[in-house]
C-alpha positions in Angstrom: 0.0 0.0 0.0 3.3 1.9 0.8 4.0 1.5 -2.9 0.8 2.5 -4.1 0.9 5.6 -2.4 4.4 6.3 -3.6 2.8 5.7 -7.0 -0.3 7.9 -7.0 2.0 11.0 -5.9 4.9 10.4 -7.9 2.9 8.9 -11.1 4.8 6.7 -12.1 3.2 3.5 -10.7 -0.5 2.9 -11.1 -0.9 4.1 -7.5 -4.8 3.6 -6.9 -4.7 0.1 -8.5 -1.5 -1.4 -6.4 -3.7 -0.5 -3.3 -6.6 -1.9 -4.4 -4.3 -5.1 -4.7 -3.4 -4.9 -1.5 -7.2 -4.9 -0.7 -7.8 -7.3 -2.9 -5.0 -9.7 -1.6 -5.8 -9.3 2.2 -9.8 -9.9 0.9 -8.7 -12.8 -0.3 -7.0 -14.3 2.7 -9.3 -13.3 5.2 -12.8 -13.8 3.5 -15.9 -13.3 5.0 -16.5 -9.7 5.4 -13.4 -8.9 3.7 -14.8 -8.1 0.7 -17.0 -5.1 1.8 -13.9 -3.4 2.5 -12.9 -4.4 -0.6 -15.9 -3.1 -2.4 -15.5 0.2 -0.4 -11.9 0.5 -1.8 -13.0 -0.3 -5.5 -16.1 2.8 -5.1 -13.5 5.2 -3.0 -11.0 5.0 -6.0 -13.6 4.7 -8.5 -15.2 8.1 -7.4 -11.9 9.5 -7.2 -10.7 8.7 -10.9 -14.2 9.8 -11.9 -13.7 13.3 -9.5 -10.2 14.0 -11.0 -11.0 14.1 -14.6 -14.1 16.1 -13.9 -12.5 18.8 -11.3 -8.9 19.3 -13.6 -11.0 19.8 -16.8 -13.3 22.2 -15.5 -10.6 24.3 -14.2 -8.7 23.9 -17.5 -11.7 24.8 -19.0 -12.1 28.0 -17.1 -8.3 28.8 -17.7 -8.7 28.5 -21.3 -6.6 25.8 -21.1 -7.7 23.2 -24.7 -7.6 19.2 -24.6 -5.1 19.2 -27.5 -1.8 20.9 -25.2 -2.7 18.8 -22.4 -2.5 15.6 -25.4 1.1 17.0 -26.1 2.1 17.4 -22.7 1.2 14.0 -22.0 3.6 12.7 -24.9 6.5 14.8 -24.0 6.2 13.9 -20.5 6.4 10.1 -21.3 9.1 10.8 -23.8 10.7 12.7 -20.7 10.6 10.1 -18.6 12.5 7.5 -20.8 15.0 10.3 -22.0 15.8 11.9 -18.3 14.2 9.0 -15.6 12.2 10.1 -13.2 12.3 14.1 -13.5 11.8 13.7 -17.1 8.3 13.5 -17.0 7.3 16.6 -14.8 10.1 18.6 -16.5 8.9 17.5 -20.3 5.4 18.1 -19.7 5.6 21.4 -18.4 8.0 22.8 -21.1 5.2 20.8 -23.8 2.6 22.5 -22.5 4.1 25.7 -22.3 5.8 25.5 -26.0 2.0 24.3 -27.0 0.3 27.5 -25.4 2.8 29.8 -26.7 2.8 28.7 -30.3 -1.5 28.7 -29.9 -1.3 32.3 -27.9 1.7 33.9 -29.3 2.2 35.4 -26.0 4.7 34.4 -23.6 2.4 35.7 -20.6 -0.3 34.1 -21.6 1.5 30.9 -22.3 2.9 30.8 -18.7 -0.6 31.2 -17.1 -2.4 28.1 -19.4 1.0 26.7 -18.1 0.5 27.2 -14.4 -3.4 26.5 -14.8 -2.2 22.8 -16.2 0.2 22.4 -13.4 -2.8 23.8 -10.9 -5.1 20.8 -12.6 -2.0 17.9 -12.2 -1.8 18.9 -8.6 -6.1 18.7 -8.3 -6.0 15.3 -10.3 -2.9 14.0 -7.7 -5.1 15.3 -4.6 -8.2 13.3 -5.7 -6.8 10.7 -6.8 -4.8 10.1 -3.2 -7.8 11.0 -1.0 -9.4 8.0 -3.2 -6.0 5.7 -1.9 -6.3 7.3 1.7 -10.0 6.1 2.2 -9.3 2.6 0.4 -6.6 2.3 3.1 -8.7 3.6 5.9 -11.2 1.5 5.0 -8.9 -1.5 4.9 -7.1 -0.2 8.9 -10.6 -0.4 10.2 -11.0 -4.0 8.4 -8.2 -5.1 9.7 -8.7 -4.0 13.4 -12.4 -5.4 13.0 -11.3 -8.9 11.9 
């Protein structure tokens, strides 16, 4: 669950889903009522993958912010990640995005605030998405301590 953690706020790892393992291992093993903590897990991250597509794009909405530079952050930050490990994915994806905005706005300004609005919507999307993790795990502590 450690792991999983790591993963959801360094995204790397499928962080939300290695917990849910976790769950899904320890459901396993003990049985019984197991799996209701399991199925609490499954609807916490669930709603949470759901919640972070719908709070980042609304707020990259508002900024101004369109679908296609997020697309071409997304590829520069994976090619990042190969080319420089680890920090090559943040680093990429924020120099995509703001080459993206400033070829679309032809404004340097402007480029840097669609920039920091995109960063502003990561960090939303990497909030949710633990608070999802943190309630499959809380849900799994009490579990545990009931069992």
């Amino acid at each position: 669950m450690v792991v999983g953690l790591f993963g959801v706020v360094v995204q790397v790892l499928p962080g939300s889903l290695i917990v849910l393992g976790a769950v899904l291992l320890w459901a396993i093993v003990t049985g019984g009522g197991a799996w209701w903590v399991f199925v609490i897990g499954v609807l916490a991250v669930v709603a949470a993958g759901v919640g972070k597509y719908l709070l980042a794009g609304r707020g990259l909405k508002r900024a101004g912010v369109p679908n296609s530079t997020l697309v071409w952050g997304g590829i520069a930050g994976v090619i990042g990640f190969f080319v420089v490990p680890v920090v090559g994915l943040p680093l990429f994806f924020v120099f995509a995005v703001f080459l993206a905005e400033w070829i679309r706005l032809r404004e340097l300004a402007r480029a840097w605030s669609s920039t920091k609005s995109a960063l502003k919507a990561t960090g939303v999307t990497i909030l949710v998405e633990l608070a999802g993790a943190m309630i499959a795990i809380g849900a799994w502590v009490a579990g545990v301590i009931a069992t």
